[in-house]
N, C-alpha and C positions, 0 to 999 in steps of 0.2 A: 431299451435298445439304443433308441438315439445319444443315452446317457452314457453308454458303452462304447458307441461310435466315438462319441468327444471327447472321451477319455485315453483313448487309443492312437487319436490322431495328435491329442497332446505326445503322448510317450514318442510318437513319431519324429517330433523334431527335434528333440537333443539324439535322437539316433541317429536323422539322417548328417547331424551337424557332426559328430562322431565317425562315419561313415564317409564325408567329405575329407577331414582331416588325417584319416590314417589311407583313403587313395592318396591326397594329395602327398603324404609322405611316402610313400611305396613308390609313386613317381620318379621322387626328388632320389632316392636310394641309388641308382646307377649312379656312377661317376661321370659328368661334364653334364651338359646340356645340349639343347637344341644346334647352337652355335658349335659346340664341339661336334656335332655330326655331319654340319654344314661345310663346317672345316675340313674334317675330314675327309669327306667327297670330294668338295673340289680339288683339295691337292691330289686326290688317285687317279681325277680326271686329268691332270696337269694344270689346273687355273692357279692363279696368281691369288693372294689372300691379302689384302690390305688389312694391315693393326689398327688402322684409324680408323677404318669401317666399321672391325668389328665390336671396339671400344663403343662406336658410337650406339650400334644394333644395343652392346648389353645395358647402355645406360639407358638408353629408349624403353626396352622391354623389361627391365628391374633385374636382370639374370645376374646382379650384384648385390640383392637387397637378401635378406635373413630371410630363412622361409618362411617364418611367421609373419614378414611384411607382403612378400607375394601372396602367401593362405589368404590373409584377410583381405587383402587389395581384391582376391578373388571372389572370395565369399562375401564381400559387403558388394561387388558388382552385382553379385546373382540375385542378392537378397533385395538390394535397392530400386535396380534396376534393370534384371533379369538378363544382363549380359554375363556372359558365361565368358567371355575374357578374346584373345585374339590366336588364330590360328599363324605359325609361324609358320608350316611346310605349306599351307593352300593361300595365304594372303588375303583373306576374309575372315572376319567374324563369327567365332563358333556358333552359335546360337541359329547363324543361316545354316552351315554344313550340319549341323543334328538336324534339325528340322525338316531339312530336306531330305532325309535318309531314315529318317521316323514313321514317317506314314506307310512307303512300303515295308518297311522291318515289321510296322505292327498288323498291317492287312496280315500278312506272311504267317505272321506266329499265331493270330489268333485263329486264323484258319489250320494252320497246322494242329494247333490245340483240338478244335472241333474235329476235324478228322482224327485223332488221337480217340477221344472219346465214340465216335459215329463208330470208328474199327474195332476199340478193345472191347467196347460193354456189350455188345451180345455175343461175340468170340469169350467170352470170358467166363457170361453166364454158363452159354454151352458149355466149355470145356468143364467146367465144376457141376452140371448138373451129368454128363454123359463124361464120368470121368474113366479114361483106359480105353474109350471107344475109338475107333478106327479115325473119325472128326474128329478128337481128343488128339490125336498121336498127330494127324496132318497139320492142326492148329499151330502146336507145342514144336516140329518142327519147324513151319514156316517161322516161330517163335525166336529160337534158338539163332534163325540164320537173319534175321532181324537183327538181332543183338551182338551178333558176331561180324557181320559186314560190314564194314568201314563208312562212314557215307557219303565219303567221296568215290568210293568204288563203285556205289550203287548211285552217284552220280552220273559218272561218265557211263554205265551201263545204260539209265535212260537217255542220256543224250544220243548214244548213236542209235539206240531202237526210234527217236523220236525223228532222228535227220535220215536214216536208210528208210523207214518204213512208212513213216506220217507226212514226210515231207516237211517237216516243222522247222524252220531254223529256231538251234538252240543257242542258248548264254542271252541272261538280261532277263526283261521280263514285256520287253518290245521288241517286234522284228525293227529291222533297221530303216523298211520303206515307213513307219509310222513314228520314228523317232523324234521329229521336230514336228510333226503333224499336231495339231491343236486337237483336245480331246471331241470324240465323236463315238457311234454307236461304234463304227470300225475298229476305232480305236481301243474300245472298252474290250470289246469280244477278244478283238489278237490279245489287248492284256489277259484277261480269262484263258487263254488257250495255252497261255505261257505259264499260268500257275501252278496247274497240277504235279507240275515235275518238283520243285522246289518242296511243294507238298508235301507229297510222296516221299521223297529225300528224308525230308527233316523229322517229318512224324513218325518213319518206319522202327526205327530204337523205342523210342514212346511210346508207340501200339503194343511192340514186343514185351516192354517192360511191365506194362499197366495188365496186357493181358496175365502175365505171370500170378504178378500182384494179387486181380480180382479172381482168379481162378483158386489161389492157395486162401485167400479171406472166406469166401463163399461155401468154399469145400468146411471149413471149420464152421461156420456158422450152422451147414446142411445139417450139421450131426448134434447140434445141440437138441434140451431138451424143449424146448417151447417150439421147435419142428415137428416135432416126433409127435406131443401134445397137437397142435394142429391138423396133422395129418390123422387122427386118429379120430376126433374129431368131423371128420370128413369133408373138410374146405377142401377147395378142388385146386390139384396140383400148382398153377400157377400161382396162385392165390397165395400159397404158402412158401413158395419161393420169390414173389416181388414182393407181400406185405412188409415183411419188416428183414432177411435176410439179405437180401440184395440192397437195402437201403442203410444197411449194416456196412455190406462188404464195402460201399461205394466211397465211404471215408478216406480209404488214401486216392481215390478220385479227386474229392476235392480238397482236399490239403494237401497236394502238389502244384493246384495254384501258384503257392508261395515259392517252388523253385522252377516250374515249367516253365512262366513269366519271362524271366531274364535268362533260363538258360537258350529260348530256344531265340529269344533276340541274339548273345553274345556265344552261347554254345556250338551255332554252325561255321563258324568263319573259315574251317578249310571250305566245306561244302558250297557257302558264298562267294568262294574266291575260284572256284570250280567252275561254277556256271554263271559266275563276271555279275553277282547279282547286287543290285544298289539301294543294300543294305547296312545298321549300321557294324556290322561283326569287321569287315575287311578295313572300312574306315578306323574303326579304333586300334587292327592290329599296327595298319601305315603309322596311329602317332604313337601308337608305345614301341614301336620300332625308332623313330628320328625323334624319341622325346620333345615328342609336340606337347607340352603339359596340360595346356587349357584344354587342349581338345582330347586326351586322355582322361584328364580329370574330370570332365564334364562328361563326358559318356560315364565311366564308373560311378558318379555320382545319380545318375538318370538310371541305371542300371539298379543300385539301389535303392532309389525311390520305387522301383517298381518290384521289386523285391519284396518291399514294406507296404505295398498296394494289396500284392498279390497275398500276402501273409493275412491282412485284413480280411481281401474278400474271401479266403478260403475260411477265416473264423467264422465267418458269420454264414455262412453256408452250409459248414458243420453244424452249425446249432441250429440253423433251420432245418437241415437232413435227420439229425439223431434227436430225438426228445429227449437223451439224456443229459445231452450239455443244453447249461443254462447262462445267460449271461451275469457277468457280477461286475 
């Protein structure tokens, strides 16, 4: 297994170096840069644009050099010395601005994940083991309008249930009297009390989906012959539907890892921008909007790392789930 590890996280790094390079070119693709946006603005604003300024900005920041000299100037940063390069629209350092927007993005997702999981697998069992029943049909619709809801709609639906009826102030993930407050219990709980919604939000497509999913896998498993065998047998009902069925179905469970990871970091950004949340989804739309490149490319590139995380640990969790995969 460890053998299988080491061999995987070698494949990993001419992919994620593959991966850096065709962001960094998908970036560079729009016509002008940073500076051209900058320009832009200020003359709609009416400001004056010095030619010397700007001369000076493109020879400072290389926005004159091939892109293969920017690529690598960038890529030997991160590699060397885990600078991810400099943010032109914020004036700092990318490496601060992700970092600082990575810990809640990942609380967020990985809890949205777990609530994904806690909702769909015994809605899913049920609907497959009690399929056509009356729970079956109310499941399947709440299913439906999960997947059909926007999630920004069923944003601002929780927000005002939470401000007319909870008393809650919504958007963020702090009320505003604890905003500079230094972390404490107080502090902890209002963050807690501000999560659910975001939650909710983000996991409800997910729950919808997965339930679909484990419902239509289970159902086909139910009816095979080593069930039937079982049951006949006289193992006792649950018996025969957790022993080896359900541990069956639960496979696109876990090899969705590999896409839930980065979708549900970079996948919410209307829903982020919805309820003013600070995470990184709204931050990388602001620079692939004002071609911020460092700080575009460095998020799409983090975005793929975890990609190539989540691809791993879903492998290896199948093989520990199914006895039929073996590692080679």
């Amino acid at each position: 297994m460890l053998g299988y590890i080491f061999k995987r996280v070698l494949y990993m790094i001419p992919t994620l170096f593959g991966m850096s390079l065709i962001s960094f070119l998908i970036i560079q693709l729009p016509p002008g840069d940073y500076l051209t946006s900058m320009i832009a603005t200020m003359s709609d604003s009416g400001q004056t644009v010095d030619p010397a300024q700007i001369e000076r900005l493109k020879e400072i920041y290389g926005f004159d050099d091939p892109f293969y000299v920017q690529y690598l100037k960038w890529i030997w940063g991160i590699v060397s010395r885990g600078d991810f390069g400099y943010s032109f629209e914020w004036g700092q350092p990318v490496s601060g601005l992700i970092w600082g927007r990575m810990g809640s993005t990942l609380v967020i997702s990985l809890l949205s994940l777990l609530f994904v999981w806690i909702v769909a697998l015994p809605i899913g069992i049920y609907s497959a083991v009690r399929r056509h029943s009356v729970g079956d049909h109310v499941f399947t619709f709440l299913g439906f309008i999960g997947l059909a809801v926007p999630n920004f709609i069923l944003a601002l639906t929780l927000m005002y249930i939470a401000y007319k009826y909870l008393g809650q102030s919504v958007g963020g993930l702090i009320s505003p009297e604890y905003a500079e407050a230094p972390w404490s219990l107080a502090k902890v709980g209002d963050f807690l009390a501000h999560l659910w919604i975001p939650i909710i939000i983000i996991g409800a497509s997910g729950t919808a989906a997965m339930i679909r999913i484990l419902r239509a896998n289970l159902t086909d498993e139910l009816h095979k012959p080593y069930v039937v065998t079982a049951r006949a047998k006289g193992l006792p009902e649950y018996k025969v539907i957790l022993k080896y069925p359900v541990r069956i179905a639960l496979n696109p469970f876990v090899s969705a890892i590999g896409w839930v990871l980065p979708h549900l970091v970079s996948g919410v950004t209307i829903t982020a921008i919805v309820l003013n949340l600070p995470t990184a989804g709204p931050l990388l739309f602001r620079a692939l909007i004002s071609q911020d490149m460092y700080l575009a490319g460095s998020f799409i590139l983090l975005l793929s790392a975890l990609t190539l995380v989540g691809m791993l640990l879903s492998d290896l969790l199948l093989a520990l789930l199914d006895p039929r995969i073996r590692f080679n």
